[in-house]
Structures are given as structure tokens and as C-alpha cells.
VEXBA-914351 format. One line per field, with one value per residue (C-alpha): z, y, x; residue in one letter. Coordinates in steps of 0.2 Angstrom, whole numbers, plus 5000, padded with zeros to 4 digits. Layout:
zz Z / ...
yy Y / ...
xx X / ...
aa A / ...
END
This chain:
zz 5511 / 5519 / 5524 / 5539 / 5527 / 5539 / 5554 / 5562 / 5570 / 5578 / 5591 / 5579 / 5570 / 5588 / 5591 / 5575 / 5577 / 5593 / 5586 / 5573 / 5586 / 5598 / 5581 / 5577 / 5594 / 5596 / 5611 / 5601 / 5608 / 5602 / 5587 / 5575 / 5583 / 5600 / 5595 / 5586 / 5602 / 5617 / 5611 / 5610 / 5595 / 5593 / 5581 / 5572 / 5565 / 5554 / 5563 / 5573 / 5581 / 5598 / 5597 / 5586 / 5597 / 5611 / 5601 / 5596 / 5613 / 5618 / 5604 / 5609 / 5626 / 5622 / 5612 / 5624 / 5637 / 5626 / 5619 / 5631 / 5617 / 5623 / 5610 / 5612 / 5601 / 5594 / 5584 / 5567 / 5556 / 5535 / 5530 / 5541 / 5538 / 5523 / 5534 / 5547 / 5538 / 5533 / 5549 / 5557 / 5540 / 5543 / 5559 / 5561 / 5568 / 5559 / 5569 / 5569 / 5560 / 5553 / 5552 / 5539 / 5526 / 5510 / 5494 / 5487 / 5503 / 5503 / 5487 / 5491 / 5505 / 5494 / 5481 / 5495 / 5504 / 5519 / 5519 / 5524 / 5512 / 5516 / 5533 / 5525 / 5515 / 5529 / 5537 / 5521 / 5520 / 5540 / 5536 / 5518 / 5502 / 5498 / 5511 / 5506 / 5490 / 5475 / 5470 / 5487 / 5486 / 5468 / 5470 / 5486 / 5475 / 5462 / 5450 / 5465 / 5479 / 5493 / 5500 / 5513 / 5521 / 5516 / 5529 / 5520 / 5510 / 5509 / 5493 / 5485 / 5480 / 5472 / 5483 / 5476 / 5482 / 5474 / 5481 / 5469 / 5456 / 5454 / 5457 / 5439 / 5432 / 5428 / 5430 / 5442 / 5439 / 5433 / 5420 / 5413 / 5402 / 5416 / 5430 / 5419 / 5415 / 5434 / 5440 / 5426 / 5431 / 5450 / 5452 / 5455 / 5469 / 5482 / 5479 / 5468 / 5458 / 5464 / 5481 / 5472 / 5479 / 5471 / 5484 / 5478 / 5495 / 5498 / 5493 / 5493 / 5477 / 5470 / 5473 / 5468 / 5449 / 5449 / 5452 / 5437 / 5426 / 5431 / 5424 / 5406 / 5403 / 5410 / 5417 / 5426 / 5415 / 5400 / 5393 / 5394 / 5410 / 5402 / 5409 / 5400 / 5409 / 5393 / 5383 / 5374 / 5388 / 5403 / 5394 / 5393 / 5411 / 5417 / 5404 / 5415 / 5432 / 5428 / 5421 / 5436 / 5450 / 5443 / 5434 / 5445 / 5462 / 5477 / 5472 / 5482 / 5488 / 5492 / 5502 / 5513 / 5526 / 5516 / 5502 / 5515 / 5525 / 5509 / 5506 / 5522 / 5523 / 5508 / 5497 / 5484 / 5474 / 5474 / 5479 / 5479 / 5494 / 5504 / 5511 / 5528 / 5527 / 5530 / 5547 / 5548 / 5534 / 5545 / 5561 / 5571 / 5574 / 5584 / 5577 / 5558 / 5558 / 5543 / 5545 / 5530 / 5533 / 5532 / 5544 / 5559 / 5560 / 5553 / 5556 / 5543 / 5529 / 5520 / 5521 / 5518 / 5504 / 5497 / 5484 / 5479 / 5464 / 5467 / 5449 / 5436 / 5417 / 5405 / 5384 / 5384 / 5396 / 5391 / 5409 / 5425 / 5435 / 5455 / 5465 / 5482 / 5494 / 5502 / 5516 / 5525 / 5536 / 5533 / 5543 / 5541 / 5538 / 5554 / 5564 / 5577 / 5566 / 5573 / 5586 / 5572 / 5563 / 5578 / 5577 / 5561 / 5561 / 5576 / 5569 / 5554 / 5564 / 5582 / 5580 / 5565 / 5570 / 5580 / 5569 / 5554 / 5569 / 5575 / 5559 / 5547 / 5534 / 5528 / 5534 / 5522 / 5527 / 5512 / 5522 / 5518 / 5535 / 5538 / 5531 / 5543 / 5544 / 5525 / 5522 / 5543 / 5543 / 5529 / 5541 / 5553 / 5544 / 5538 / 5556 / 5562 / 5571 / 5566 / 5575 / 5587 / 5598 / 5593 / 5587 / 5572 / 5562 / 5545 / 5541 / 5550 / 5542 / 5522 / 5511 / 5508 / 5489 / 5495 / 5505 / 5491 / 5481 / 5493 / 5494 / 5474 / 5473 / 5486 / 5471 / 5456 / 5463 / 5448 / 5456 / 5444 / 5438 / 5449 / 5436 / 5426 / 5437 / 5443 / 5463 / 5468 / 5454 / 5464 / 5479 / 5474 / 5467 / 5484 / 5490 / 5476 / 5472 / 5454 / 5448 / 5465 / 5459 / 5440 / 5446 / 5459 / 5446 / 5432 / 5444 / 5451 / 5430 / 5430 / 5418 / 5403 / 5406 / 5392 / 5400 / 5417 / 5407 / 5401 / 5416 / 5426 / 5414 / 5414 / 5435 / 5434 / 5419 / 5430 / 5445 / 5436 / 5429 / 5448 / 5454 / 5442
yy 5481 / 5486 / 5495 / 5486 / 5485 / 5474 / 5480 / 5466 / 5454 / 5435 / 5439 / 5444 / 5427 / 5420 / 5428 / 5424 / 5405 / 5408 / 5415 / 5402 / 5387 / 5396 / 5400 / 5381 / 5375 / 5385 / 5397 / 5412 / 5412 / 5403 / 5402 / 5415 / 5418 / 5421 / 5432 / 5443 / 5447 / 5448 / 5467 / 5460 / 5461 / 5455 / 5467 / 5462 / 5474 / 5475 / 5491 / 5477 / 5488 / 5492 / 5510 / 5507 / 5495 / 5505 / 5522 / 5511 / 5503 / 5523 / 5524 / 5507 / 5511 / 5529 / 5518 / 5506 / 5521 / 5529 / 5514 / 5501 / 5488 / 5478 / 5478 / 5461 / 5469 / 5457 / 5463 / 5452 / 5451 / 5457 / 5442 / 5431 / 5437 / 5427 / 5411 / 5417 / 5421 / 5405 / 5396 / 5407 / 5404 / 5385 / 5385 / 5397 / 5409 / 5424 / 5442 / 5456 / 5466 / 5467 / 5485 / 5490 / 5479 / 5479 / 5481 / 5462 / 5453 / 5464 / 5457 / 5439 / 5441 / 5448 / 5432 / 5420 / 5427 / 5432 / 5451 / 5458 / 5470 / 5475 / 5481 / 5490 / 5500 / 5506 / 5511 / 5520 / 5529 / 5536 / 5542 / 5549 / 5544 / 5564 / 5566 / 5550 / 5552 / 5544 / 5536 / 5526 / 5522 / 5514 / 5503 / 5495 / 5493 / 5479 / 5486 / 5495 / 5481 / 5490 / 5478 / 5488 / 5506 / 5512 / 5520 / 5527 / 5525 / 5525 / 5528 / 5521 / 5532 / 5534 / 5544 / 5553 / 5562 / 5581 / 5587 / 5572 / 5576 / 5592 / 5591 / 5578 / 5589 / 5577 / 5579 / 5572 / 5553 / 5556 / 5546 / 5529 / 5537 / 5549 / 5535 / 5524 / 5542 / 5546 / 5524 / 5523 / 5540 / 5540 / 5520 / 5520 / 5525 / 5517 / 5522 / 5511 / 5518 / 5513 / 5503 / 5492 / 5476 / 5459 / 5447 / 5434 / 5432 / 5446 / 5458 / 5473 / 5466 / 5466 / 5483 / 5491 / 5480 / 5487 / 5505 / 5505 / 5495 / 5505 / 5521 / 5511 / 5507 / 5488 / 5479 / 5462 / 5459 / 5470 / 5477 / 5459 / 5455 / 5442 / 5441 / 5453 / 5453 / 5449 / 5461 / 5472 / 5487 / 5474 / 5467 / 5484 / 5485 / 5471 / 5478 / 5492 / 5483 / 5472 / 5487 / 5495 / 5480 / 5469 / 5483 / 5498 / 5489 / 5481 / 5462 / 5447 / 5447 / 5467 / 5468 / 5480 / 5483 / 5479 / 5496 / 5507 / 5504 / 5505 / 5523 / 5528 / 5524 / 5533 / 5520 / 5525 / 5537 / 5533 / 5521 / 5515 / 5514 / 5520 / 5535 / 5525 / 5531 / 5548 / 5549 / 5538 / 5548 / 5565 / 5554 / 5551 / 5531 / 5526 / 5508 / 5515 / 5530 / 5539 / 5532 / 5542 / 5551 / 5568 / 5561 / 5560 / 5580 / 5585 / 5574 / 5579 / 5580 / 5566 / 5573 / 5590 / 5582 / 5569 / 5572 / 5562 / 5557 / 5552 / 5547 / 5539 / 5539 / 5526 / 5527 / 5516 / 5526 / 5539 / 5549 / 5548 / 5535 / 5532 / 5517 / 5514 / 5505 / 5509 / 5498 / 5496 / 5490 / 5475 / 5468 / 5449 / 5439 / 5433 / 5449 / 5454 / 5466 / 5482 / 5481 / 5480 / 5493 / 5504 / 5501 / 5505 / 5522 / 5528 / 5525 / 5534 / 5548 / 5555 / 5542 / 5545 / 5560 / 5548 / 5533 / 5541 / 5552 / 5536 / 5535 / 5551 / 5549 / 5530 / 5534 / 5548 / 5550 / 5544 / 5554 / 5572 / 5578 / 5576 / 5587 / 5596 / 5603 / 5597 / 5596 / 5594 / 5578 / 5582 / 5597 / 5588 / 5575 / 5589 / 5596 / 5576 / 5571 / 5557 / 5549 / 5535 / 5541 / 5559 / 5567 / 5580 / 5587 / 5584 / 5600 / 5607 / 5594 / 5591 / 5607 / 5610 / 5605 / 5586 / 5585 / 5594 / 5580 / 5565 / 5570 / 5570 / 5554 / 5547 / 5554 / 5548 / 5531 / 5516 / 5497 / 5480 / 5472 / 5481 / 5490 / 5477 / 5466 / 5455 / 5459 / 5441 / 5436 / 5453 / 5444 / 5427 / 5437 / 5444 / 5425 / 5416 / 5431 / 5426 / 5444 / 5443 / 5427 / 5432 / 5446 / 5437 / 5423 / 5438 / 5449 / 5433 / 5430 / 5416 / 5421 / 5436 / 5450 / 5442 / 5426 / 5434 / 5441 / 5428 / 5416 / 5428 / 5428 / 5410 / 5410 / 5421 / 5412 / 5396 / 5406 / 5415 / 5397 / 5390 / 5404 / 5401
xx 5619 / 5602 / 5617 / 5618 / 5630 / 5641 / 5641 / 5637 / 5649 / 5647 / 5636 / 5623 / 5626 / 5623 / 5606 / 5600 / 5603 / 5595 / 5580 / 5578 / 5579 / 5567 / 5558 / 5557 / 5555 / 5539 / 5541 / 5535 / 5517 / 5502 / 5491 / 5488 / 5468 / 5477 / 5488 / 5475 / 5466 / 5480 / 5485 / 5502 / 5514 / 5532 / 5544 / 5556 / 5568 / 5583 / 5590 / 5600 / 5615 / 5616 / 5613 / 5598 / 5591 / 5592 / 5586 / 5571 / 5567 / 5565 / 5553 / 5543 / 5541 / 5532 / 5522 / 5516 / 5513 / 5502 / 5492 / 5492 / 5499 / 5513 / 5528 / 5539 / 5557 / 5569 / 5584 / 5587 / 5603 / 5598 / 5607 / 5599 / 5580 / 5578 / 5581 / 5572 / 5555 / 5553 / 5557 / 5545 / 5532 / 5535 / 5530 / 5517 / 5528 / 5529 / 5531 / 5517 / 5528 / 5546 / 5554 / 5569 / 5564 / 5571 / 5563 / 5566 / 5564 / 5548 / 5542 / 5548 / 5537 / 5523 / 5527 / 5525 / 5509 / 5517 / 5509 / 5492 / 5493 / 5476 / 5485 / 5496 / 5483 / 5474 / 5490 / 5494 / 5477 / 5476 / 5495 / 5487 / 5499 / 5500 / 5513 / 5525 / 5535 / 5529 / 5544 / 5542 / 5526 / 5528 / 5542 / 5532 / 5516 / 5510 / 5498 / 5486 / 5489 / 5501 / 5514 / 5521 / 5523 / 5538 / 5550 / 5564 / 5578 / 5600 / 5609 / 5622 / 5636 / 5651 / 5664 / 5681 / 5694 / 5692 / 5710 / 5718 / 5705 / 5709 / 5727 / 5726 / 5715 / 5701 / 5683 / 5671 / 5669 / 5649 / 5649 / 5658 / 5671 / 5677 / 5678 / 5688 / 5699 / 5703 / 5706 / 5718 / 5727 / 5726 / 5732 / 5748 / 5761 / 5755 / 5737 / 5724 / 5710 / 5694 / 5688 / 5675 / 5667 / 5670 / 5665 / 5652 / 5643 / 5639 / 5623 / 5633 / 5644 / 5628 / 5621 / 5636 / 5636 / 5617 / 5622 / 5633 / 5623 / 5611 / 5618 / 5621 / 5603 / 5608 / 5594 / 5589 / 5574 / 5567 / 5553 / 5542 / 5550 / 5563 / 5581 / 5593 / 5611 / 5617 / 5611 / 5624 / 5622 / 5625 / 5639 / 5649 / 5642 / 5652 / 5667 / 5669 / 5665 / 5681 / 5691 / 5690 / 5687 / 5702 / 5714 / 5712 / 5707 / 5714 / 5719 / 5709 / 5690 / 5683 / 5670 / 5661 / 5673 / 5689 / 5682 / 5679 / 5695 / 5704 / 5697 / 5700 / 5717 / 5720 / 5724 / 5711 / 5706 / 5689 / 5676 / 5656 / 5646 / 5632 / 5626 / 5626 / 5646 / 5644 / 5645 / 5661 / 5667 / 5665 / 5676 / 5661 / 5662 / 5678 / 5678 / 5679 / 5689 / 5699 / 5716 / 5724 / 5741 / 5733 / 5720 / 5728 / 5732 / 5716 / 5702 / 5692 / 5700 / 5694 / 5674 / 5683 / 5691 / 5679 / 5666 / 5650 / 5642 / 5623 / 5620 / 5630 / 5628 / 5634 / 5635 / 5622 / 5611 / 5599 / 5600 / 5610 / 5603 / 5604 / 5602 / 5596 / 5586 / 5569 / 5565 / 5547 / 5536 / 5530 / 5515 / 5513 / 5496 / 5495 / 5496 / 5485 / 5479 / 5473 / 5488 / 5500 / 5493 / 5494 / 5510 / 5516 / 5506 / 5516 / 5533 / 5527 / 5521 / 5524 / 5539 / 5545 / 5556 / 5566 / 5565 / 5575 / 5584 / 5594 / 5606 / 5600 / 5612 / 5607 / 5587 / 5581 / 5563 / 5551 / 5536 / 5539 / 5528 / 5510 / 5493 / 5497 / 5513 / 5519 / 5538 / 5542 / 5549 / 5561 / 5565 / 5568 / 5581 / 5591 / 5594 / 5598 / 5612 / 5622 / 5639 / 5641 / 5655 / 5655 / 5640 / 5639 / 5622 / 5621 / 5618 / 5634 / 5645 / 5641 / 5633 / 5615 / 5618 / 5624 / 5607 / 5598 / 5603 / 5603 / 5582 / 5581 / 5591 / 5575 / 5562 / 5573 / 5580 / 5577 / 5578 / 5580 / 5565 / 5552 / 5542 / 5545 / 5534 / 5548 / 5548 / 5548 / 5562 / 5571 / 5569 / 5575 / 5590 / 5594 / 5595 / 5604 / 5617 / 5621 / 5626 / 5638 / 5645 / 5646 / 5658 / 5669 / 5671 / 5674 / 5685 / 5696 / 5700 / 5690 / 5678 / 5676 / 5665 / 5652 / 5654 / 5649 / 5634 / 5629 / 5631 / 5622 / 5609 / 5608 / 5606 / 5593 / 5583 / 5583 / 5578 / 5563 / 5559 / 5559 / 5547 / 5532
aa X / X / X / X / X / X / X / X / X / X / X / X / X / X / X / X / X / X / X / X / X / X / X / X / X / X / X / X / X / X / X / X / X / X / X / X / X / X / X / X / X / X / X / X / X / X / X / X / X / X / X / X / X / X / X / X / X / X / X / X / X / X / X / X / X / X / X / X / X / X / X / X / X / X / X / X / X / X / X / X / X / X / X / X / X / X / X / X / X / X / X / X / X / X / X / X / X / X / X / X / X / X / X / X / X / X / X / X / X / X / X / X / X / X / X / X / X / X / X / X / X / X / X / X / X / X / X / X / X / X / X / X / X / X / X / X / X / X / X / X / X / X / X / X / X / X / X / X / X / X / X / X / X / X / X / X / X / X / X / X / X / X / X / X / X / X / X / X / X / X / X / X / X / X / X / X / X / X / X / X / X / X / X / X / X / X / X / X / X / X / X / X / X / X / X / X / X / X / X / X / X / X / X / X / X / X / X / X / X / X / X / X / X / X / X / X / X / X / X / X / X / X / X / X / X / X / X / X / X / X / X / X / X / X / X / X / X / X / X / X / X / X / X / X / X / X / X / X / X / X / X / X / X / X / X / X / X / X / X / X / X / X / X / X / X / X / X / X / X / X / X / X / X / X / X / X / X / X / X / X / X / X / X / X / X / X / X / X / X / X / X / X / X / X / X / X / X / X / X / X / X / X / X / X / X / X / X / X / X / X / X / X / X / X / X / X / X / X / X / X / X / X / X / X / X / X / X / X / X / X / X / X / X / X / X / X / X / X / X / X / X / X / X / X / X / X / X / X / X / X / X / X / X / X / X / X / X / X / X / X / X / X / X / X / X / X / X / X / X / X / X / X / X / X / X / X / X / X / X / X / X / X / X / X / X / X / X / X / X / X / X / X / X / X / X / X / X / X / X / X / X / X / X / X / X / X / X / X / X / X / X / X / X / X / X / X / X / X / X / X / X / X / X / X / X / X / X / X / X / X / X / X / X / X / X / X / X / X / X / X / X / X / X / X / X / X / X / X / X / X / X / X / X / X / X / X / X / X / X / X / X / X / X / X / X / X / X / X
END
């Protein structure tokens, strides 16, 4: 869920099969020593929506005004940029630079030598690493080599209903004992406990297991970098995933659109997803509108209504922990090198502003403001606008304390296997989806919570084995 989180449709599909025949048929430029001197880059980016697009074009062209670098933009599906990398790879083809990448496919990258990291360095050094959150910069690092420049960052989160809370009397689900409390209590009449994915194609099943087990001290890998899902902490992890998944959830496949539409109907309680919602949640996108009964008088009572947990603790975890994704830009080792730099530093400067701007509550900046004026971009993101066919700031709609914590969750986000020094075997993961697959088998009552583990555990054994 680079939080593209699905909202992309066939034509997207389209364009990416496009672009991997044109890819493989050549007609991407010519070798990698031409394309260092024509001050010509092609951009691929992740930020793939219309809107997007169109807010970055605006962005571009200012670019190529004030530099005289000509910037060829190509719009690429999260699901498909795997595919397309190594078409491109194969073929001598790679972009100058790919924006919105996620933190796996930016180490599967890194594994495969598809980085000038050196670039990225140099980038990281004219913006100055004082002004980027340290959080960020580590999870986009291996032991002193910089991989990428990170951009910024979405959230995952878990979302409830306050007004039901309250009316049951039970606490916020913050922890794993209170969000099996209110699923139990608040399935029933119409209504299920939780929206929770279970699809086993699909990354964001994934990202929400990991934002659970997260909270339990439940890891890919432990200390010495071996695979763990089926340690005793991941175990109850997939315990309390199936609990609430399979007991307390819609029956059949969930996935990104099928949890949120649930939610917004009002037929759940409560449900995990990213801070890319926010703006639908608050009525601002016509194609994904609260549709509960008290929605159509009030439009926003579910935001009015809906509270947010940004990190989750489990009995097996020794603090609340957040998940959430950084993505980056990546500049390839065939770039035209000074071009692409160019590049990168203008989106992460006079840019920036309207970079983050185009969807604010899925792009929290990771650059806090410049030596300059520090703290300006931050600023700046709180006062954003969001919305698609209404527009709203985030500051008008949600409270100060819901940003406040959105920023910490930025500083105190943990990520699978990263610091354990398994960013490829993250990467790999992100392809092969054997968590996702552990749960859909697990959640479809195919499998036992410690078989998922354990299978799961056994997908990512053979991976890691495949990778050295």
C-alpha cells in the first residue's frame, strides 16, 4: 500500500504493459554514455493518479524553466515497478530517477546494484542531513552507504468509532487486549468488529500483519538476522490477527477497497489502514465517500466520529510500536548524473512544498525545513490542503494533537528487518508476499495461526536462502 493503496484501476495496468513493451523494445533512448551528457533525464514516479501527475507536471515544468534540464515524466503502477525495474535493468533501460519508492523495493534495488548511492550522498549533503529526520535517514542507510534521499512518509493506522466506544464503555483499542475487547463486543447487529485485510495478493495484507506484530515484539528476522515468524511473539501475532480477521470481520477475501468501504458504510466498528484515508474520511473524494446512515445528513460524522490509534502495543511488546512507510528517491547507476541530481535537490527544496502538498495526509514530509528557515516544511504540511473533488486543510479538519502525533509516528516508525541488515530479504518479501499468503490461507480456515507461522517462516528461510 505505497498507499497507492489501490487506487489504480485497468488503465494503469494498461500503461504499465505499455511501458514494459516499449521498455523491452528499446525506445527509451540510447546508451547509458549518451544519456549522461544530453541534460535529459526520464522520471519515473509512483505518485501515479491523475491529480498527482498533473500537480507534479506543474512541479517539473518550473524545473525545467529554471535549469534548462529537460524532464521526460512517466506515471508507474507500485505493483508493477518491481517488473518494470528489471525489464528496464535487463535491458539497459533504467530511468534517471524513480520518485515514491518504497523502503523494500529501495533496498531490493540497493541488493541488486541498481543505485548510485554515491548520487544520493551528494544530494543528501547539498540538502544537509540536519534538517531530514533521523528516523528517515536510518532506514534508507546500510552501515554509512546512503541508498536514497528520502521523501516522506504515510502511516498505518488503526481507526475506531469513538461514538460506539463510548456508548459500550470500552477503552481505545491501543493495545492487543482492548482491540480483541471492543471486536468481540461491537460485532454484532448488523455491524462486524473490525475491517481487516486478508487478501493474499496483496502488500497491504502484509502491512497491516506487520503493524500488529509489530506492537508484540514480532519480527521478520531477529537479533542475528535469521527468520523468526515463528517465534512464540509472532505466533500470538497471527493468534490475534485470525481472532479478529476470521471471528470479528467481513467473511471472504478483504482488501483495500473492500475494508474501507466496509467502514464507511458503517458496518464496522473499527479498521486498519493508512493515513492516505484521511481526506476520504473527512468527504473530500467523490469516488470514496462515507456512505453510513448517519452520513448522508451529516457528512462528517464519521471524521467527527472516528478515532486513531498511531501505535499499538502487544503483551509481548516492550512499547507501542508504529508502522509505516518512507518512500525516496532513488537515482539509478546509469543516470545522467549531475542532471539527475539537480533534480532530486529541487523536489527536495524550492519543490518540496508542492510535492508533499499534492496529497498531505499520506506525504508527511521527512525534511523538517532548510538551515535556513528550520521547521518551515513541517509548517507548511500542517496548513496543506487535501481533497480531490472538495478541498479541506488539515489543520481545519483533524486536531492539532492527531498531527502532533502523525509527525512522532514519522520519528518513531519501526520496519521488519532493516536494522537487522535484511533490506534485500524486505525487498524480496514485498515480491513473494509469504506473510500475505500465510494469512489468507490462516483467515480462509485453511491453516492454524502456528501453522501460518511457521509456514511463513519457512517462505522467508527459502527466500533469504535464494538471495545469498
Amino acid at each position: 500500500m505505497g498507499m497507492t493503496t489501490g487506487r489504480c484501476g485497468p488503465a494503469v495496468a494498461r500503461v504499465a504493459a505499455c511501458l514494459v513493451a516499449c521498455l523491452l523494445a528499446g525506445c527509451s533512448g540510447g546508451s547509458a554514455a549518451e544519456r549522461r551528457s544530453d541534460n535529459r533525464i526520464t522520471v519515473w514516479s509512483q505518485e501515479n493518479l491523475p491529480p498527482r501527475m498533473a500537480a507534479t507536471r506543474k512541479i517539473v515544468s518550473r524545473f525545467e524553466k529554471d535549469t534548462g534540464v529537460e524532464v521526460d515524466l512517466v506515471g508507474v503502477d507500485e505493483a508493477q515497478l518491481p517488473q518494470l525495474i528489471m525489464s528496464a535493468a535487463a535491458t539497459g533501460r533504467l530511468p534517471d530517477v524513480i520518485a515514491a519508492v518504497p523502503l523494500g523495493q529501495i533496498w531490493q534495488m540497493y541488493g541488486n546494484g541498481l543505485l548510485d548511492t554515491d548520487a544520493a550522498a551528494r544530494v543528501l549533503t547539498a540538502l544537509d542531513p540536519g534538517t531530514f529526520e533521523p528516523n528517515a535517514l536510518a532506514l534508507t542507510e546500510d552501515d554509512g552507504t546512503r541508498l536514497a534521499v528520502p521523501s516522506d512518509a504515510w502511516l498505518q493506522l488503526l481507526l475506531y468509532r469513538k461514538d460506539l466506544f463510548a456508548d459500550a464503555g470500552l477503552k481505545p483499542p491501543d493495545t492487543y487486549a482492548h482491540a480483541r475487547e471492543a471486536a468481540a463486543a461491537l460485532d454484532g447487529g448488523g455491524r462486524y468488529g473490525i475491517s481487516l485485510a486478508t487478501d493474499p495478493s496483496d502488500v497491504f495484507t502484509q502491512q497491516s500483519f506487520e503493524d500488529l506484530a509489530l506492537a508484540n515484539g514480532c519480527g521478520l528476522v531477529d537479533e542475528r538476522g535469521e527468520p523468526a515468524l515463528d517465534s512464540p511473539a509472532c505466533v500470538a501475532a497471527f493468534t490475534l490477527y485470525d481472532e479478529l480477521a476470521r471471528e470479528h470481520g467481513a467473511p471472504g477475501s478483504q482488501g483495500v477497497d473492500s475494508t474501507r468501504a466496509t467502514y464507511f458504510s458503517g458496518s464496522s466498528a473499527m479498521m486498519v489502514w493508512s493515513s492516505f484515508l484521511l481526506d476520504e474520511l473527512a468527504g473530500l473524494r467523490s469516488d470514496a465517500l462515507p456512505s453510513c446512515p448517519e452520513c448522508r445528513k451529516d457528512p462528517a460524522f464519521l471524521a467527527d466520529n472516528t478515532g486513531v490509534v498511531t501505535s499499538l502495543q502487544g503483551p509481548d511488546g516492550r512499547e507501542p510500536a508504529q508502522f509505516g512507510e518512507i518512500t525516496s528517491w532513488a537515482v539509478t547507476e546509469s543516470a545522467e548524473t549531475a542532471a539527475a541530481e539537480r533534480f532530486v535537490t529541487y523536489l527536495m527544496g524550492a519543490g518540496y512544498p508542492d510535492w508533499f502538498g499534492m496529497a498531505p495526509e499520506g506525504k508527511i514530509p521527512v525534511r523538517t525545513g532548510t538551515p535556513a528557515a528550520p521547521g518551515t516544511f513541517q509548517r507548511a504540511w500542517r496548513s496543506g490542503v487535501m481533497g480531490v473533488d472538495r478541498r479541506a486543510s488539515l489543520r481545519a479538519t483533524y486536531p492539532a494533537a492527531l498531527l502532533d502525533r502523525l509527525v512522532a509516528g514519522v520519528r518513531g516508525m519501526s520496519r521488519w528487518g532493516l536494522t537487522e541488515g535484511q533490506g534485500t530479504l524486505v525487498g524480496a518479501t514485498g515480491g513473494e508476499l509469504p506473510v500475505a499468503k500465510a494469512i489468507g490461507a490462516m483467515t480462509g480456515g485453511r491453516l492454524s495461526p502456528a501453522e501460518a507461522a511457521r509456514e511463513a517462516d519457512e517462505e522467508v528461510t527459502a527466500l533469504q536462502e535464494s538471495l545469498r
